[in-house]
C-alpha positions in Angstrom: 54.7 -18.1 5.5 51.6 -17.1 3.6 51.1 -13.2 3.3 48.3 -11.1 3.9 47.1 -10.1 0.5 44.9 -7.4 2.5 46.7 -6.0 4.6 49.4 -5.7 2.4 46.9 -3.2 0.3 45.5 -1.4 3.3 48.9 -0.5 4.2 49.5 0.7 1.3 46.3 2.7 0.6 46.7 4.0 3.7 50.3 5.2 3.0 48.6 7.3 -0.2 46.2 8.9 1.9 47.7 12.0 2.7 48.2 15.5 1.0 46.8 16.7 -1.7 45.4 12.9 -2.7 43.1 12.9 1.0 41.9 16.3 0.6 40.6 16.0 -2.6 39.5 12.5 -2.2 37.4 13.6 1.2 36.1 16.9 -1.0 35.3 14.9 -3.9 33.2 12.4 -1.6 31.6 15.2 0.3 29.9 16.9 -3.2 29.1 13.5 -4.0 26.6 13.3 -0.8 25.7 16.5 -1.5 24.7 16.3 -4.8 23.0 13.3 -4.5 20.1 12.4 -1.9 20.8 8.4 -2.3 23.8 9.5 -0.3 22.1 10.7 2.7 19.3 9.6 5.2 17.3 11.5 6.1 19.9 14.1 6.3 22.6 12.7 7.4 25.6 11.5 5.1 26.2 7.6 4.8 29.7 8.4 3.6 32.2 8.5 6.7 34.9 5.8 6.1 37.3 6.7 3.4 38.6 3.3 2.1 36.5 1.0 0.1 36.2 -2.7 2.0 38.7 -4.5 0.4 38.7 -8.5 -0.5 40.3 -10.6 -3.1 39.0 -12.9 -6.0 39.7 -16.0 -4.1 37.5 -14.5 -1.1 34.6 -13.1 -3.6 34.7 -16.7 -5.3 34.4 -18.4 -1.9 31.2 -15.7 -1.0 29.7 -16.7 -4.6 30.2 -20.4 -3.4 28.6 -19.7 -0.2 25.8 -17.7 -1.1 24.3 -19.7 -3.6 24.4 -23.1 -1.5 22.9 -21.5 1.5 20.2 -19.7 -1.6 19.7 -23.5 -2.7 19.0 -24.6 0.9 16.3 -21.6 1.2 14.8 -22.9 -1.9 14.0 -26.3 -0.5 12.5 -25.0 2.7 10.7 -22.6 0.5 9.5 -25.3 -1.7 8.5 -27.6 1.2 6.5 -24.6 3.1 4.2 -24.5 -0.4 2.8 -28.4 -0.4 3.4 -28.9 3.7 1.3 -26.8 6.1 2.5 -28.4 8.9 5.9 -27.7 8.2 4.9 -23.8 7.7 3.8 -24.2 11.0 7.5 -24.5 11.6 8.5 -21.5 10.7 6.1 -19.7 13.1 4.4 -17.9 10.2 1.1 -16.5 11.1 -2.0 -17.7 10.0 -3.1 -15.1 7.1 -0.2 -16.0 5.2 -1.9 -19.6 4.5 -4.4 -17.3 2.3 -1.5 -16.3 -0.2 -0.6 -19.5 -1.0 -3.4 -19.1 -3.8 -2.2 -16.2 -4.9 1.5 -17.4 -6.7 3.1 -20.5 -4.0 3.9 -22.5 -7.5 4.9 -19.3 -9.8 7.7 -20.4 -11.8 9.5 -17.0 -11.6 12.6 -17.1 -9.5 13.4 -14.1 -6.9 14.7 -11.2 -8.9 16.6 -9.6 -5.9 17.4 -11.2 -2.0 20.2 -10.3 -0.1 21.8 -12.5 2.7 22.8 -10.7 5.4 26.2 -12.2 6.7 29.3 -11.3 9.0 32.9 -12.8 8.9 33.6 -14.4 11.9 37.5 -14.3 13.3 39.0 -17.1 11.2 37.7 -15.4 8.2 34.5 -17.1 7.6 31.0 -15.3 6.3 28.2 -16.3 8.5 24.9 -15.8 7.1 22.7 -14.6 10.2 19.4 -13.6 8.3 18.0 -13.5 4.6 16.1 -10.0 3.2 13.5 -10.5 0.5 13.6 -6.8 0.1 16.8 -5.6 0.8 17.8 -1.8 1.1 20.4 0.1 0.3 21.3 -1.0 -3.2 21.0 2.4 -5.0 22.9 3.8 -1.9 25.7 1.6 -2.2 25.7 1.9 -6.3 25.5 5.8 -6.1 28.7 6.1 -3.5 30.8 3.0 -5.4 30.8 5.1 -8.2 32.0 8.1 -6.4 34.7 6.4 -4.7 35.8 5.2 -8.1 37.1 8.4 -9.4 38.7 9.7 -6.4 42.0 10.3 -6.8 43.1 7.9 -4.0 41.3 4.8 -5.8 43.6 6.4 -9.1 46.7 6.3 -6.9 46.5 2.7 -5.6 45.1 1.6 -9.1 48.7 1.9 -10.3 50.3 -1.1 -7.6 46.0 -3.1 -7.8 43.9 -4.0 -10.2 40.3 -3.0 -9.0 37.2 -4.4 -9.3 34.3 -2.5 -8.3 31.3 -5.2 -8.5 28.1 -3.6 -10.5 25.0 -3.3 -8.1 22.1 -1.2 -10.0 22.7 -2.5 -13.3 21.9 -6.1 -12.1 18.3 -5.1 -10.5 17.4 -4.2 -14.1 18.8 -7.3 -15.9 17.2 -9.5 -13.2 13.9 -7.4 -13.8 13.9 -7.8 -17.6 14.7 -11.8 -17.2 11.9 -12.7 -15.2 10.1 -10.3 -17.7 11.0 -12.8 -20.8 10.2 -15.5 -19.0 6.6 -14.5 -18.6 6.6 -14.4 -22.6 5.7 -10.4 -22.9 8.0 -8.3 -24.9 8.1 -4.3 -24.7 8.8 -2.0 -21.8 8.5 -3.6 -18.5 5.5 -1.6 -16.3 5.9 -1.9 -12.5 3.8 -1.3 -9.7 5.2 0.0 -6.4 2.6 -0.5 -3.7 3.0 2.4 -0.9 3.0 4.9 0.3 6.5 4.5 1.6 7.4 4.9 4.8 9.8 7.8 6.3 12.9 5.5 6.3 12.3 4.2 2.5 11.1 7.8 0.7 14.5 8.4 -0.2 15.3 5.9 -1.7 12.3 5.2 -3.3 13.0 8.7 -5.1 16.1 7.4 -6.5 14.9 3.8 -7.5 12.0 5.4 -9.5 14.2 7.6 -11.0 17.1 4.9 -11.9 14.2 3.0 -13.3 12.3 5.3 -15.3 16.3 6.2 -17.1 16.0 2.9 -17.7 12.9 2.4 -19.4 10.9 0.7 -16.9 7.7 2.6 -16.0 7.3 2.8 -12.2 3.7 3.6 -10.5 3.6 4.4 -6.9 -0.1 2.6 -5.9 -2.4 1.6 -3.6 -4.9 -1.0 -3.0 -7.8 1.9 -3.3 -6.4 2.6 -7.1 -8.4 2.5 -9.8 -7.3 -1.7 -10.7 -9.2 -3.7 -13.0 -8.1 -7.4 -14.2 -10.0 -7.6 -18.1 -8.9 -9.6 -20.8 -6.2 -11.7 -19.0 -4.5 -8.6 -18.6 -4.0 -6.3 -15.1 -4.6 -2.8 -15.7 -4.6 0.2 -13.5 -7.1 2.6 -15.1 -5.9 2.1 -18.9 -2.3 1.5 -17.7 -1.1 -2.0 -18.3 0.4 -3.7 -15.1 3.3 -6.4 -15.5 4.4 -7.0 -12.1 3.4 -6.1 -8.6 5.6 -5.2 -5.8 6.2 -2.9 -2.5 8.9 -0.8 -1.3 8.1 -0.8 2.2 6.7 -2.4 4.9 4.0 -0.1 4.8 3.3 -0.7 1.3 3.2 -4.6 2.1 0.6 -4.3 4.6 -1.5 -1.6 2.4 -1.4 -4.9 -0.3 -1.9 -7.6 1.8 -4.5 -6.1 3.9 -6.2 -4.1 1.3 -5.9 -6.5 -1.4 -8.1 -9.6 -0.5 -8.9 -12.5 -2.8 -11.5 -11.1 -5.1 -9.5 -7.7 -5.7 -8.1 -7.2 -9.2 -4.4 -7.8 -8.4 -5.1 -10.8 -6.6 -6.6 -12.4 -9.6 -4.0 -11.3 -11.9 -1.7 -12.8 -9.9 -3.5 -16.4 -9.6 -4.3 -16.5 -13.0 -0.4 -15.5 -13.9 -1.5 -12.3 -15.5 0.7 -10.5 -13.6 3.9 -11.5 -11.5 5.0 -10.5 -7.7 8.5 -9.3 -7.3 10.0 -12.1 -5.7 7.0 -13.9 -5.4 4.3 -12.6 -2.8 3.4 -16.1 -1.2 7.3 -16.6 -1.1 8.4 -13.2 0.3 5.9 -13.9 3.0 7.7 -17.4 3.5 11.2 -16.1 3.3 11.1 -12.5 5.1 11.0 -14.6 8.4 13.9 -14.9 10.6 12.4 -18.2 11.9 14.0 -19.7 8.5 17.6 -19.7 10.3 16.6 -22.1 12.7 14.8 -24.1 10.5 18.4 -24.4 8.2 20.3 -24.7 11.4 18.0 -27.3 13.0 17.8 -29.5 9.8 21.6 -29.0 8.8 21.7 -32.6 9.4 19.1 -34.1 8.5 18.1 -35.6 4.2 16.0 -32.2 3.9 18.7 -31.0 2.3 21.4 -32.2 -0.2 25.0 -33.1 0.3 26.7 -29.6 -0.5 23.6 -27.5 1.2 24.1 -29.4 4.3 27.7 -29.1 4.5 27.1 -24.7 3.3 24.7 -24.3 6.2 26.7 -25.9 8.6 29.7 -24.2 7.7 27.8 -20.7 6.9 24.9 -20.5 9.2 25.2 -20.0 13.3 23.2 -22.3 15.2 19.7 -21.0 15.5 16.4 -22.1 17.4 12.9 -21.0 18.0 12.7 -19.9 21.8 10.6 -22.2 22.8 10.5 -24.5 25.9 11.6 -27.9 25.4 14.5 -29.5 24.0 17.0 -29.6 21.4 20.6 -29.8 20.0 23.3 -28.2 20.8 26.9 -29.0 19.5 25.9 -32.7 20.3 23.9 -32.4 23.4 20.7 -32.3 24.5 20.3 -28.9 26.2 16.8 -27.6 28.0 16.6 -24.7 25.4 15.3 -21.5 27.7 17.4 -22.0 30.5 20.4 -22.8 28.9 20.1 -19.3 27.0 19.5 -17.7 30.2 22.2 -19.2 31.6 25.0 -18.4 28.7 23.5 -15.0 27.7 27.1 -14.5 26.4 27.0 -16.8 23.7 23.5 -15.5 21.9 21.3 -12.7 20.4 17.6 -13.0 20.9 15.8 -11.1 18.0 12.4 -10.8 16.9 11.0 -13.2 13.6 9.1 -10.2 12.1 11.5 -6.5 13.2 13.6 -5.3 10.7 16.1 -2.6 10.8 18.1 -3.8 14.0 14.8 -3.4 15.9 14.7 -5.1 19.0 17.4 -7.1 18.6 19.7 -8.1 22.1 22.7 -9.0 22.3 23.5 -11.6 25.5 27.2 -9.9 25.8 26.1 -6.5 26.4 23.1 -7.3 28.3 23.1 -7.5 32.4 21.3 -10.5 34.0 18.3 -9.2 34.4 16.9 -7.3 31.1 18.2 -10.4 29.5 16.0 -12.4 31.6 12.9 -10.0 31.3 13.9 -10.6 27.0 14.0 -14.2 27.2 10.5 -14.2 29.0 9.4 -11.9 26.1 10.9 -13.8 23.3 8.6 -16.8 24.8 5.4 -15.1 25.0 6.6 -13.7 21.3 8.1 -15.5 18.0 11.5 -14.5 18.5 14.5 -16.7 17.4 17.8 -17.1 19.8 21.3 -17.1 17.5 24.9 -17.8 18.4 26.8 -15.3 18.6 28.6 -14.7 15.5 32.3 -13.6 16.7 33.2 -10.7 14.3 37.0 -8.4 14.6 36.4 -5.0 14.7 38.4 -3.4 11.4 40.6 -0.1 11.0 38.9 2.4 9.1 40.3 6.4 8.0 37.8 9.1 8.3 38.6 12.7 7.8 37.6 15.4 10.5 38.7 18.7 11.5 41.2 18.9 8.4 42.9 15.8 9.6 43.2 12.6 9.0 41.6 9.8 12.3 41.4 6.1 12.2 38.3 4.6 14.3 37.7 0.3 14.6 34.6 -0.2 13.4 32.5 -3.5 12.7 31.7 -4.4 9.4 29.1 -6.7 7.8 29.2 -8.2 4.5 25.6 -8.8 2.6 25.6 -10.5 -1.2 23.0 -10.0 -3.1 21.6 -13.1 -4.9 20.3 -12.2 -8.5 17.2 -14.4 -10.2 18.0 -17.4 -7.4 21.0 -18.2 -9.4 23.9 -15.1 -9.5 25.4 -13.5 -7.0 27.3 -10.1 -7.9 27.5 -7.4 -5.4 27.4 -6.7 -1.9 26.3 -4.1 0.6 28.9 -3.1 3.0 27.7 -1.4 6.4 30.3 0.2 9.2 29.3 1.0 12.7 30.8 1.4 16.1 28.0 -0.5 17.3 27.8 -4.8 17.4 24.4 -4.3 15.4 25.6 -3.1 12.4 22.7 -1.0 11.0 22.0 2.5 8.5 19.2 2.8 10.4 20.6 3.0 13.8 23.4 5.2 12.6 25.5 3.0 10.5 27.6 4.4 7.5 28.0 2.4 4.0 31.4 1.5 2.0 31.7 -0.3 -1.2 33.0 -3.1 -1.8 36.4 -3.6 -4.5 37.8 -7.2 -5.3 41.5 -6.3 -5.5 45.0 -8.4 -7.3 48.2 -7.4 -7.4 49.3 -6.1 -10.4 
């Protein structure tokens, strides 16, 4: 009988939390969130769970596996969007993001950062339910991985495991400097956040700026209105020399794509390769879509894709659609899409293409008949996408309250990032009560640890 590698070590951290070991863990963690405001949002901690998320290599090699054959698959509908407007019609993308294709739709430069959101499903599968071209949390998960790592719990069960805490901040810069070389420029890297952020992002936006400036990477918080000028093959703001373009919220991103139209300074730089877009801003535009599920779930079968990507997104990604009227697939059969999800509400989330944050998003099992139905008609009239549901176990988790020691079941989510298109290190960890498992609808964060047996 094959054992349970992970159990087996939450058992036994659990058995070490107690005493002195769990008061001065939980004290340890609590000056951590106070002393740093990466820990909190807007006021309230993110630290609540007191174990780490625990997985071992074989599992982290499988998510690598995973996550870069799915990344491969996004690449191809990416690449296919650039040269095929027809097939961007497929992804429901509106009409305004046709006039960034001039901007960088054949830049060279890979994504620096994406994340793929993901939950494992009850036979221990990851299931990748959305993609984020610019993913949160990061410098949040960084800034509490490090504090869990000197606890004096982590120390105690560090004598029976080996632990491996995956880097997370340390990556964003290498990524950043790569795609740096490969322009050809040399020196410090000089970045420009477009903003203002909004009140879920100001936080963090503190801490990247500071994280980045340590680093040596010069960050300016922008706007369209700024003082830009595009001389000499060269993007300047006032007499600052720009390298690359970016924003840090979705306020920022509308400030640049409204305010920025095709004659304006950064928009030149950016066509003439004078400049470079974080992750691309003709591709973010492509990719920030949830519409690009059902696209990899309704061509899973088809040659758009090659062998192994076919086989990663049929294995990886739940069977998504468009809600549209008509027909299409189903495990084999032809179903009559609209009222078959009105019919089997228990089997699907309907969410928004565009939302973010958990907005909006239903779930058919803990919806009555009728608000589902009045969704559905919404989600037609809309560009919303319809998921299966993604059948996650809820997980044990110790929190300390009241001088004691509690256990709540909580679910979990598991979300790699994918470094330059071709790494993937690190993931972001979120715990809730809740089935949308969301910081910003009160969620909590963990890090993650690859564990062995010593």
């Amino acid at each position: 009988m094959s054992r349970n590698v992970i159990a087996e070590a939450v058992a036994h951290y659990e058995h070490l939390l107690q005493g002195d070991v769990l008061h001065r863990t939980h004290e340890q963690l609590v000056r951590a969130v106070a002393s740093r405001t990466s820990l909190r949002r807007q006021g309230r901690s993110l630290y609540r769970a007191l174990r780490p998320r625990f997985i071992t290599a074989a599992q982290q090699q499988e998510i690598q596996r995973a996550t870069l054959a799915v990344n491969r698959a996004l690449e191809v509908v990416f690449q296919r969007a650039c040269r095929d407007e027809p097939f961007r019609r497929e992804l429901a993308l509106p009409e305004w993001v046709d006039l960034l294709a001039t901007a960088d739709a054949h830049s060279p430069l890979p994504s620096v950062i994406g994340r793929m959101d993901g939950l494992m499903d009850a036979s221990g599968v990851l299931r990748f339910i959305e993609y984020n071209t610019a993913p949160g949390g990061l410098f949040r998960t960084h800034d509490l991985a490090e504090a869990f790592h000197t606890t004096p719990i982590m120390e105690s069960f560090s004598r029976r495991y080996a632990v491996d805490a995956p880097r997370y901040a340390p990556h964003y810069i290498e990524a950043l400097r790569e795609n740096h070389a490969r322009t050809g420029r040399t020196g410090p890297l000089r970045m420009a956040f477009f903003g203002p952020a909004g009140p879920d992002d100001s936080e963090e936006e503190d801490v990247l700026q500071e994280y980045f400036q340590a680093q040596g990477i010069l960050l300016e918080i922008v706007t369209s209105e700024d003082e830009w000028s595009h001389r000499d093959g060269q993007l300047f703001l006032r007499d600052l020399r720009i390298d690359a373009v970016t924003f840090i919220s979705a306020i920022g991103f509308g400030g640049l794509v409204i305010g920025c139209g095709p004659e304006h300074p950064v928009m030149e730089a950016l066509r003439a390769g004078s400049a470079w877009f974080m992750n691309g801003l003709f591709r973010t535009c492509v990719l920030r879509s949830k519409a690009l599920f059902a696209i990899l779930s309704a061509h899973a079968e088809t040659e758009l894709f090659d062998a192994e990507s076919r086989a990663a997104v049929a294995r990886h990604v739940p069977w998504t659609r468009l809600v549209r009227d008509g027909t299409t697939r189903y495990r084999g059969e032809d179903v009559d899409l609209v009222p078959f999800i009105l019919e089997h509400r228990e089997q699907f989330v309907l969410k928004p293409t565009t939302d973010y944050g958990g907005a909006s998003v239903t779930l058919g099992w803990e919806t009555d008949a009728e608000p589902w139905r009045t969704t559905l008609q919404q989600a037609r009239e809309e560009t919303w996408v319809v998921q299966e549901r993604v059948i996650t176990p809820r997980e044990r988790f110790p929190y300390f309250e009241d001088g004691q020691l509690h256990f709540e079941s909580l679910y979990s989510d598991l979300n790699p990032f994918v470094w330059n298109d071709a790494r993937q290190e690190s993931c972001l960890v979120r715990l809730s009560t809740a089935a949308v498992v969301n910081v910003a609808k009160g969620g909590s964060l963990t890090p993650l640890v690859v564990i062995r047996e010593r």
